[in-house]
Structure formats: structure tokens, C-alpha cells
N, C-alpha and C positions, 0 to 999 in steps of 0.2 A: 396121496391122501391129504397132506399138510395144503397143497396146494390147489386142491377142492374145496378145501374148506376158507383159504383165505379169499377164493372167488367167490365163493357166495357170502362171505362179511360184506367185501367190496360192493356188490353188487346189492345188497340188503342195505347200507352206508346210501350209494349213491340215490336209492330208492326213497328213504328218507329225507335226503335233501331236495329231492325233486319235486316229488308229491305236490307239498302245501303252496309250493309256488306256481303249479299248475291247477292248484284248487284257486285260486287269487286271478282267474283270468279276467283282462277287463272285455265288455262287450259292447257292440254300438245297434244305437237304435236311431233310425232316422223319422220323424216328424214335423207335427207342426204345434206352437205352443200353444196350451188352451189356457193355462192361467199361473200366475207366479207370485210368489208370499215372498218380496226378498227378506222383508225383516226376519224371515225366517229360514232364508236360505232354500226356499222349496219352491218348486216347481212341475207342473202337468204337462206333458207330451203328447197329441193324439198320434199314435203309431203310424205311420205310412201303409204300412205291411198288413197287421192286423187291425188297425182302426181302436185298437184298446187307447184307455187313459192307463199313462204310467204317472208314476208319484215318485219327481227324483227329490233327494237332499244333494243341494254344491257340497261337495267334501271340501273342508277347511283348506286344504294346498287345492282344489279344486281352481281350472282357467277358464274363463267366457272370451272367446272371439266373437267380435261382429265384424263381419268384412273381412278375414286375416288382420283384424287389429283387436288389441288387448281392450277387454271391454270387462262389464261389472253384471251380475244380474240384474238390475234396477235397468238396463240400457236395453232387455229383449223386452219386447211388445207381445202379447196375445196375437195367433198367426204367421209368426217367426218362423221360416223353416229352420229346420235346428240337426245335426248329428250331436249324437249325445252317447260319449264313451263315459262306461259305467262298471261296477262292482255292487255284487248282493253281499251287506255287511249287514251281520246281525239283523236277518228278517227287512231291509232297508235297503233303498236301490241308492247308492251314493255314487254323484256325478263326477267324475273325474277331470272332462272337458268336454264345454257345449261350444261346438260351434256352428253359427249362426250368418246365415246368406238371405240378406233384406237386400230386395232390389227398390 
């Protein structure tokens, strides 16, 4: 009996710990950029897939590639195809890393 009960703490413990870190997945979306505010950190996607506009924010530790090189928002152009790995924070699509292949 002792030893049913300490497997389901265990297993209700590990449950706990797992959860909120599989609620935090990040996701990617591929596009092309329709338009960008860096003074503000933001940025519009037109979706590949479903043709929607997304509306990201760069997250603060957020990375820009151009080329596989370290790049800035200020350095994507309007038309950029862009992979863009992301997190829904607080109602908000917060970018994690955009990268970006300009031929």
C-alpha cells in the first residue's frame, strides 16, 4: 500500500514538473515579410501555408540571421523569406529567432 501511494506522489511530482515546460513550446512559421517597425521590435509575416499576416515582437534574447550570419531587425527588407521560431506570451506572438534567406 506504502508503495502505491509513494508512486503516484512520484508520478503527480513528475507531472508537475513537466507540464509548464511543454506548455512553453516554441513553433515555427515560415513566410515572407510584409512589413517591420524595428523601433519597435515588431514585425508582419505573410504565412507560407495559410497566407494570414502574423504580428511577431523580437523577444529581448531574441536572434536575426541573414544568410547564417548574425544580423539585426533593421537588416530584413519587406519580401524576406523568413523561418520564424516563436512563443504565444501573454496574448502576443514573441520571436525567438527569425531566420532569413535573401538571394
Amino acid at each position: 500500500m506504502v508503495r502505491i501511494t509513494k508512486a503516484i506522489v512520484l508520478v503527480a511530482m513528475a507531472l508537475v514538473l513537466v507540464l509548464p515546460v511543454l506548455a512553453v513550446q516554441d513553433t515555427k512559421i515560415e513566410g515572407k515579410i510584409k512589413s517591420i517597425a524595428a523601433d519597435k521590435n515588431e514585425f508582419v509575416v505573410t504565412g507560407k501555408d495559410d497566407a494570414k499576416d502574423h504580428k511577431f515582437q523580437l523577444d529581448l534574447k531574441g536572434k536575426v540571421q541573414l544568410n547564417n550570419k548574425a544580423g539585426k531587425l533593421d537588416d530584413l527588407r519587406a519580401g524576406d523569406e523568413v523561418t520564424v521560431t516563436y512563443k504565444k506570451e501573454n496574448g502576443k506572438m514573441l520571436a525567438t529567432n527569425v531566420q532569413c534567406r535573401r538571394k
